[in-house]
PASEBA-1860 file (N, C-alpha, C; in nm, 3 decimals):
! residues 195
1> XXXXXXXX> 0.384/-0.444/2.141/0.332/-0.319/2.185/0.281/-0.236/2.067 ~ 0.336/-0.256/1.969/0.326/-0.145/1.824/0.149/-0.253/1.816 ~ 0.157/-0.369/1.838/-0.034/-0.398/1.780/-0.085/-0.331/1.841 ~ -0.071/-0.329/1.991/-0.173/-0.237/2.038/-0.201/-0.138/2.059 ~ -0.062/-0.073/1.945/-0.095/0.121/1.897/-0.202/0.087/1.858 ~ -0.163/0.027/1.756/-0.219/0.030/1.631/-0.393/-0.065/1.650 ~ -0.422/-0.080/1.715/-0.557/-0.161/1.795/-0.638/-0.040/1.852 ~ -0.572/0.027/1.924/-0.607/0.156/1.991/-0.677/0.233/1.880
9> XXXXXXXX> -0.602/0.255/1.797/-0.626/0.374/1.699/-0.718/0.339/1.598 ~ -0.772/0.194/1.568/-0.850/0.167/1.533/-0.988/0.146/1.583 ~ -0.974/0.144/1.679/-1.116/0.156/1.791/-1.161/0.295/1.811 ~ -1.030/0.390/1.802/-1.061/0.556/1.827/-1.141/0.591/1.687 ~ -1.063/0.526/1.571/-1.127/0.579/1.444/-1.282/0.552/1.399 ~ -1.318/0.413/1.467/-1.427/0.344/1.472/-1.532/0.405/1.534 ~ -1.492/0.407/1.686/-1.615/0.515/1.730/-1.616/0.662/1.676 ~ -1.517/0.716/1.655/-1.496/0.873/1.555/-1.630/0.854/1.437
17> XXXXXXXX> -1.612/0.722/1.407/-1.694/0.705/1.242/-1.850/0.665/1.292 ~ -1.830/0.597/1.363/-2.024/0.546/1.471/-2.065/0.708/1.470 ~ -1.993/0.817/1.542/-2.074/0.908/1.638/-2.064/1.023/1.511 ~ -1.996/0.991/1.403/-2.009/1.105/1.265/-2.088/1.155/1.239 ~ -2.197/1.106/1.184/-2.301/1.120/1.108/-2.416/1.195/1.229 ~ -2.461/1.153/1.383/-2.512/1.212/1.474/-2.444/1.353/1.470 ~ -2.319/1.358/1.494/-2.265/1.493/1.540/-2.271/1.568/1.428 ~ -2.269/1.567/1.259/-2.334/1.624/1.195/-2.434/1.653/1.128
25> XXXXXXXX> -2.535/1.575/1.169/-2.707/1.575/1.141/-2.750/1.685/1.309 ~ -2.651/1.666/1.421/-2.707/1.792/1.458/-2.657/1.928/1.454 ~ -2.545/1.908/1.409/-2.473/2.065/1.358/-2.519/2.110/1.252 ~ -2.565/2.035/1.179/-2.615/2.120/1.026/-2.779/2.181/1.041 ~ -2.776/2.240/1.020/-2.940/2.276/0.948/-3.001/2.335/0.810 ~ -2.882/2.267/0.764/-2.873/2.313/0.600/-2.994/2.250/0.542 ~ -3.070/2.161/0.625/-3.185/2.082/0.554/-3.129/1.936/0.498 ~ -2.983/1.860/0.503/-2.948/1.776/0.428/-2.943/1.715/0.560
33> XXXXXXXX> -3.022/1.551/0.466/-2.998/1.428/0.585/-2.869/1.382/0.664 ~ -2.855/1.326/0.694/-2.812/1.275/0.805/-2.695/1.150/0.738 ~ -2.756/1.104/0.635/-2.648/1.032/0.543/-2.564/1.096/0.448 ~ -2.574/1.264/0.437/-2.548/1.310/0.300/-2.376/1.339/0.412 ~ -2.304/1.366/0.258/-2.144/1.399/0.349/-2.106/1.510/0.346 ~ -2.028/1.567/0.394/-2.019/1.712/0.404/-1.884/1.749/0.426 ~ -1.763/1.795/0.331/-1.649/1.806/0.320/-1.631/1.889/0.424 ~ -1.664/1.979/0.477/-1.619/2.095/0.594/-1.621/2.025/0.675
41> XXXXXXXX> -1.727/1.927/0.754/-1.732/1.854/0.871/-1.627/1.791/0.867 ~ -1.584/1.708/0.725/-1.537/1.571/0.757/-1.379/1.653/0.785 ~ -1.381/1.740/0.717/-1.227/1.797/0.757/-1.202/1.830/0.865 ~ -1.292/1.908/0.944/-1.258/1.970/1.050/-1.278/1.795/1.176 ~ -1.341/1.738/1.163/-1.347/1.612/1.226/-1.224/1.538/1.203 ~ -1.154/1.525/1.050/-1.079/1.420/1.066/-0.898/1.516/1.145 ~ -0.951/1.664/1.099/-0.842/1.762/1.170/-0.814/1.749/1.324 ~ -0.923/1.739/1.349/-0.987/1.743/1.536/-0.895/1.593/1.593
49> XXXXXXXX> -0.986/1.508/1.501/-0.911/1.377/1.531/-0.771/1.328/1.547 ~ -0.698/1.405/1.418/-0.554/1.356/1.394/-0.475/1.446/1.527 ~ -0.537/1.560/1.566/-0.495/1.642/1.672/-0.473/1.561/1.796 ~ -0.632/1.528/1.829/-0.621/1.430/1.924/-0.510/1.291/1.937 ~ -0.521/1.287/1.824/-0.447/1.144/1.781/-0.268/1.169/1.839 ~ -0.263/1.301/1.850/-0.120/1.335/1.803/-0.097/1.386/1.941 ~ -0.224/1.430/2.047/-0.157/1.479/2.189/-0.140/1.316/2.306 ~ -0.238/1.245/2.199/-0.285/1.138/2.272/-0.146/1.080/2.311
57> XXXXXXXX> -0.091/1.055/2.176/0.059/0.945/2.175/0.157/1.018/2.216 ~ 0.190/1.169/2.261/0.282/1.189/2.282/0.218/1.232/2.434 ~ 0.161/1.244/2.477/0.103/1.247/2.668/0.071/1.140/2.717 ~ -0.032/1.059/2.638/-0.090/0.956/2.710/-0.025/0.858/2.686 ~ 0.007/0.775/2.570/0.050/0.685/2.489/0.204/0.642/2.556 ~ 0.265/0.672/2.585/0.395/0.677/2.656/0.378/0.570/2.787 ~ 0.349/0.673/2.867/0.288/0.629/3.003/0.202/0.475/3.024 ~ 0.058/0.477/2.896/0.006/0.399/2.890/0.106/0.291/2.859
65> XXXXXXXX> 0.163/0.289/2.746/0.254/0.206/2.721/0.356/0.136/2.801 ~ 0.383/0.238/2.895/0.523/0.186/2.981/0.422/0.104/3.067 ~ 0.348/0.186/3.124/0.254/0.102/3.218/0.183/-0.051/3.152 ~ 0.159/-0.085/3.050/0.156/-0.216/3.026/0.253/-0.313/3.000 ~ 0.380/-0.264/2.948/0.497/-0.306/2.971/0.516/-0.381/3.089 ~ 0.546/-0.305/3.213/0.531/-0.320/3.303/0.443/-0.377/3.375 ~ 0.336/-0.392/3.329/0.208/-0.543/3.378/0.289/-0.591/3.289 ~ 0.292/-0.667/3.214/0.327/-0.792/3.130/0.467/-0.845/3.195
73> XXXXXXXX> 0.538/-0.753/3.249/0.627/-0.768/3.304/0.607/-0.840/3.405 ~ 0.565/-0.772/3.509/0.491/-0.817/3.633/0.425/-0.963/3.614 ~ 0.372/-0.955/3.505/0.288/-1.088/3.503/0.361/-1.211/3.462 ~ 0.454/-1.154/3.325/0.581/-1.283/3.334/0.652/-1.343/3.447 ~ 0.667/-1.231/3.536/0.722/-1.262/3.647/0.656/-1.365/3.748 ~ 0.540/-1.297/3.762/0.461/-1.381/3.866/0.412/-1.521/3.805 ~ 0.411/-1.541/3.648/0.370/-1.684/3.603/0.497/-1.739/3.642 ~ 0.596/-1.676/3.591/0.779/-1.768/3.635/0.783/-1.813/3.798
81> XXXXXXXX> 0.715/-1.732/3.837/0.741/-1.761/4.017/0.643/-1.919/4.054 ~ 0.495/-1.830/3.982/0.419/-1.977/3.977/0.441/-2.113/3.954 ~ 0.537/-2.100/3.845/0.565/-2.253/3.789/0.712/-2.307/3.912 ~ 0.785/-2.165/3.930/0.878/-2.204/4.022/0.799/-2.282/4.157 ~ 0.717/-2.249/4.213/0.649/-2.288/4.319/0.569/-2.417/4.272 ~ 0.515/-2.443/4.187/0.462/-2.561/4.129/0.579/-2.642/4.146 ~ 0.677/-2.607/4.052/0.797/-2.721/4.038/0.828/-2.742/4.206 ~ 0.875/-2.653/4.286/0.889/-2.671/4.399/0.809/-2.759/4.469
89> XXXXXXXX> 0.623/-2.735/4.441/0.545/-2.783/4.545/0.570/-2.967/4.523 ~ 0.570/-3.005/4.385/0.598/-3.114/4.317/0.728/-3.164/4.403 ~ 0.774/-3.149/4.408/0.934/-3.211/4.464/0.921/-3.184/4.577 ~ 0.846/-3.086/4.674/0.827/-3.132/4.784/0.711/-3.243/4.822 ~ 0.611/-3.271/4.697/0.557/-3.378/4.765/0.622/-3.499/4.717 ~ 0.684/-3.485/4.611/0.765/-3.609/4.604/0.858/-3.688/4.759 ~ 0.927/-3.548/4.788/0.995/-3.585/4.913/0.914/-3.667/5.014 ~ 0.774/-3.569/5.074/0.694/-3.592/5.146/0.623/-3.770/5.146
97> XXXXXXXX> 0.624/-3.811/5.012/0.575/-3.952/4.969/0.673/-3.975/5.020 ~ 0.812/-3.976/4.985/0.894/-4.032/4.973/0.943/-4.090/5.159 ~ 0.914/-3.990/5.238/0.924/-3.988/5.396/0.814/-4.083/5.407 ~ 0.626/-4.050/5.380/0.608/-4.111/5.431/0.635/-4.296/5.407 ~ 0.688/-4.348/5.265/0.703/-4.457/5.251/0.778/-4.534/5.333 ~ 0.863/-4.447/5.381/1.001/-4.493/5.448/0.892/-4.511/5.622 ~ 0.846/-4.417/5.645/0.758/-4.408/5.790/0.706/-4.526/5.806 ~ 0.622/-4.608/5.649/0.542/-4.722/5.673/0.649/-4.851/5.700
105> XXXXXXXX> 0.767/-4.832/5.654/0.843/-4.905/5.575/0.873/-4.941/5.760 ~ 0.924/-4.831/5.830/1.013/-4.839/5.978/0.899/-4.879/6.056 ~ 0.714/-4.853/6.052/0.643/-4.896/6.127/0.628/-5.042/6.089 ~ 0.619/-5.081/5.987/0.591/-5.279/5.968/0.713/-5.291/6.021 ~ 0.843/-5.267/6.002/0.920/-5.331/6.051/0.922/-5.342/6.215 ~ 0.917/-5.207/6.299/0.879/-5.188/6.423/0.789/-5.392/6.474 ~ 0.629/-5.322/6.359/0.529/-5.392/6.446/0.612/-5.544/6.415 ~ 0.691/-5.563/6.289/0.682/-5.711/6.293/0.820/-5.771/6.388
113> XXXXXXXX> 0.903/-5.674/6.453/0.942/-5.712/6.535/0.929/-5.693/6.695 ~ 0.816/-5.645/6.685/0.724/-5.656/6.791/0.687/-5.760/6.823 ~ 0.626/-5.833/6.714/0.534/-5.998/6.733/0.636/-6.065/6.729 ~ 0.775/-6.037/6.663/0.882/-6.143/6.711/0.895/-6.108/6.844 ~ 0.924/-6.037/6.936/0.956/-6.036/7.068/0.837/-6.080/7.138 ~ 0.733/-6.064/7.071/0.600/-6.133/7.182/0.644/-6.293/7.151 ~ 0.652/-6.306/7.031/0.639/-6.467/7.030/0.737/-6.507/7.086 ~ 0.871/-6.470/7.095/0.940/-6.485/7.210/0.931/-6.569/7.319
121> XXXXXXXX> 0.902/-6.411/7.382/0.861/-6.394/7.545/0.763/-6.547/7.564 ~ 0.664/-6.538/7.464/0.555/-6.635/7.445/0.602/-6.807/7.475 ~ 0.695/-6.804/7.368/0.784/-6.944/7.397/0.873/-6.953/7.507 ~ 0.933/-6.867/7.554/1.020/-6.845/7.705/0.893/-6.888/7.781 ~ 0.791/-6.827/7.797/0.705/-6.838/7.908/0.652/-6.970/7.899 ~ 0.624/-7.023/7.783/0.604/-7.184/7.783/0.691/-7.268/7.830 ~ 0.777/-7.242/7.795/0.880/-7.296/7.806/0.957/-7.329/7.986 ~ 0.905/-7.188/8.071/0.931/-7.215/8.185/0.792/-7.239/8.252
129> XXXXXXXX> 0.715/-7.243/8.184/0.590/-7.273/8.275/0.564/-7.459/8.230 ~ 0.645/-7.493/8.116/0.646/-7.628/8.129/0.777/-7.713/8.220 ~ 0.867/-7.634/8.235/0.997/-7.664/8.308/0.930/-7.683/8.448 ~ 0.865/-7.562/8.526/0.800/-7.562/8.617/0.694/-7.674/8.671 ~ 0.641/-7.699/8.565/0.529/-7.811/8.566/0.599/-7.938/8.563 ~ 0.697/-7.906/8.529/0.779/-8.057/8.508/0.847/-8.090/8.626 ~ 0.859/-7.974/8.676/0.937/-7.996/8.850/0.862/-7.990/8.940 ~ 0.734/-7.924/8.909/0.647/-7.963/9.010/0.603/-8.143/9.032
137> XXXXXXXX> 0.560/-8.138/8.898/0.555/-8.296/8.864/0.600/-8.440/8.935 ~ 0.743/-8.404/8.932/0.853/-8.437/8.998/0.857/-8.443/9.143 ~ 0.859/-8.332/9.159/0.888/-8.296/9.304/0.740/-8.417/9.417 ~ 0.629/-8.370/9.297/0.492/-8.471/9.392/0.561/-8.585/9.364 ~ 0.571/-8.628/9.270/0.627/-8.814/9.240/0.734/-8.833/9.333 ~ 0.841/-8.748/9.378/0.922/-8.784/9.448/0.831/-8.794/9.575 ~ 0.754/-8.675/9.636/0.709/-8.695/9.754/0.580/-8.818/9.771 ~ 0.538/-8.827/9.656/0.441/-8.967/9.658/0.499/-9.075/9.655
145> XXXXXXXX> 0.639/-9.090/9.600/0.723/-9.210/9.631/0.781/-9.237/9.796 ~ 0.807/-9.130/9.851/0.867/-9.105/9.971/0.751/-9.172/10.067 ~ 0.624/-9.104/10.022/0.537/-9.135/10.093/0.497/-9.254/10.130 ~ 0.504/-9.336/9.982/0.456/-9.445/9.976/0.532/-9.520/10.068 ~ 0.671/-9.539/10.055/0.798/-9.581/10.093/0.768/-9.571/10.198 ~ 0.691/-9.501/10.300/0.736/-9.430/10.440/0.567/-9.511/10.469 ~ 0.471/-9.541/10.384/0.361/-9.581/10.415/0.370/-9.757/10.437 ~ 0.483/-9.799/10.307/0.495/-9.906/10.320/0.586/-9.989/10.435
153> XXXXXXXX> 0.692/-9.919/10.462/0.784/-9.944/10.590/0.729/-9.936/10.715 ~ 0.552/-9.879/10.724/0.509/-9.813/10.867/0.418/-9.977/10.813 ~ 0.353/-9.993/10.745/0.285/-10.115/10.730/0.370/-10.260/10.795 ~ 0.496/-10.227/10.710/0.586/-10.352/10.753/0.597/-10.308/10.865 ~ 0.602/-10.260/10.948/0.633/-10.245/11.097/0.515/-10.300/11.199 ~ 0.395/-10.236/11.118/0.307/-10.281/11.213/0.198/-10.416/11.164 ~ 0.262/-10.448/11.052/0.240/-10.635/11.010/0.359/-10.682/11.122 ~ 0.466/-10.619/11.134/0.587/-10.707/11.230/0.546/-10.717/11.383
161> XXXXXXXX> 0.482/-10.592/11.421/0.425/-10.575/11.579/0.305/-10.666/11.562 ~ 0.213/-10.672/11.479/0.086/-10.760/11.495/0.154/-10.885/11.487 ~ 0.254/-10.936/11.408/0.260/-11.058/11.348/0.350/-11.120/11.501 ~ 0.406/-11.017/11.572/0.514/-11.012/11.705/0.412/-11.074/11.853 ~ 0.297/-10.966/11.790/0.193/-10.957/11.913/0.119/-11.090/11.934 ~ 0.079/-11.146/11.782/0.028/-11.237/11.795/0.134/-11.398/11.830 ~ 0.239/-11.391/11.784/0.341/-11.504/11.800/0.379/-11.493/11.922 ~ 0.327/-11.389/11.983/0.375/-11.406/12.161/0.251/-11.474/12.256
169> XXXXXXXX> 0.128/-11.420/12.194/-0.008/-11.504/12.244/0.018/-11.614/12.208 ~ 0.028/-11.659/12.084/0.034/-11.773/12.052/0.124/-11.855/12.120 ~ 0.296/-11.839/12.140/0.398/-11.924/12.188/0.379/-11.894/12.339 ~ 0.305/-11.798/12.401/0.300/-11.749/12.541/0.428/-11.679/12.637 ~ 0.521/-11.655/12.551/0.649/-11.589/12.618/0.684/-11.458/12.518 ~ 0.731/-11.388/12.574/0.792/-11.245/12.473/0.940/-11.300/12.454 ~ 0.959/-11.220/12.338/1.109/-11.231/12.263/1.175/-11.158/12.321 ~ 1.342/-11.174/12.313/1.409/-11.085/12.359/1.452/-10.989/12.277
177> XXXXXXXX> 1.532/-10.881/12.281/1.545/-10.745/12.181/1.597/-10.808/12.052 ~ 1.725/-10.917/12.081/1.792/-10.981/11.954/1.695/-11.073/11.866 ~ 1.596/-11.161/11.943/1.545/-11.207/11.877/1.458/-11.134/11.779 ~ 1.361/-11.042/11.845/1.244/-10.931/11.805/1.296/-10.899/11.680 ~ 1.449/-10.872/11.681/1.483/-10.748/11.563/1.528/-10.859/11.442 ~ 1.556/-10.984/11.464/1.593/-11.070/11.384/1.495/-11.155/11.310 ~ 1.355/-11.155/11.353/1.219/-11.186/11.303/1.170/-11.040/11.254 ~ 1.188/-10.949/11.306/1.116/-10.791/11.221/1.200/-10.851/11.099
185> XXXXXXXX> 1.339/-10.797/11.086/1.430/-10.830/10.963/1.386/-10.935/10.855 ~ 1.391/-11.020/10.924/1.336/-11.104/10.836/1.180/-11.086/10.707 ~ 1.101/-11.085/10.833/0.968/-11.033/10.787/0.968/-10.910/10.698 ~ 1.019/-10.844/10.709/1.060/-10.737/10.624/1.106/-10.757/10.473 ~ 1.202/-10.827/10.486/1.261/-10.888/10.353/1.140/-10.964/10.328 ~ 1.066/-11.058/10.373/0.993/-11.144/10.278/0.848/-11.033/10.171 ~ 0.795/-10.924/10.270/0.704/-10.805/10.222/0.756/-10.780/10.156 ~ 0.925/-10.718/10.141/0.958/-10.642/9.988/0.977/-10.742/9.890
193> XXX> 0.999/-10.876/9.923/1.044/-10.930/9.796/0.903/-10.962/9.710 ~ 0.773/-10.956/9.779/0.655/-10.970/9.746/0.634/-10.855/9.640 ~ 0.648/-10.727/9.707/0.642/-10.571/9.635/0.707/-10.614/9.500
END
């Protein structure tokens, strides 16, 4: 604070010394230029001055003073708050990274056990849609066996009625029930042992 008495009072003395020589080139009319010096002026000027000098620091100078104090104050303060809020903003984005890493971290994990449960489901569903296919499969082979079975026994029956029909034209008498069923039988066995 004492520099910038002392800054002050050198700027006051400075312009005092600029506006000198004007303010006594027009007070004089003694006929002497404007550069010449003049002990009465300079006294009563540097008198005027030190006066000023002397109501200045004890009215103004005070006040002025406290009042920059008080900015500098103010302003230490508000840079301390600044850096407090910097440091703060810093560590909250640290945090903020720090969340969202963890966010990415819980979404891959999410999605990649996502595609494990699809692939899953994926293999379950193969898995019963080949079970299915396999019993469907089945189920025709059984009924195409059945069929066959049921196609081939209706054949042997009616190779036994033709083969019946014709051995009765031929011998000219019909069989009786025991005989009929003892030539079907027969005939029967000789077709499957062919199969």
């Amino acid at each position: 604070m004492q520099k910038l008495t002392s800054k002050l009072s050198f700027l006051i003395v400075g312009v005092a010394l600029i506006f000198y020589p004007a303010v006594t080139f027009a007070a004089d009319t003694s006929g002497k230029g404007p550069m010449d010096f003049d002990f009465k002026t300079a006294g009563w000027t540097v008198g005027i001055f030190l006066t000023a000098l002397l109501i200045l620091k004890k009215a103004a100078w005070g006040p002025i003073v406290q009042a920059m104090e008080e900015r500098e104050h103010k302003i230490k303060e508000s840079l301390e708050a600044a850096d407090r809020m910097q440091a703060e903003m810093a560590k909250t984005n640290a945090e903020n990274e720090e969340i969202l890493r963890e966010a990415r971290r819980e979404a891959s994990e999410i999605v990649a056990e996502g595609k494990r449960d699809a692939q899953a489901v994926a293999e379950q569903v193969k898995a019963s849609a080949a079970k299915e296919a396999e019993a469907m499969t089945d189920k025709a082979l059984t009924e195409i066996s059945r069929a066959k079975d049921t196609a081939i026994d209706e054949v042997h029956k009616l190779s036994v009625d033709l083969s019946l029909t014709i051995s009765e034209r031929l011998i000219g008498r019909s069989l009786e029930g025991s005989d009929h069923q003892r030539i079907a039988q027969e005939a029967i066995e000789q077709y499957q042992k062919i199969d």
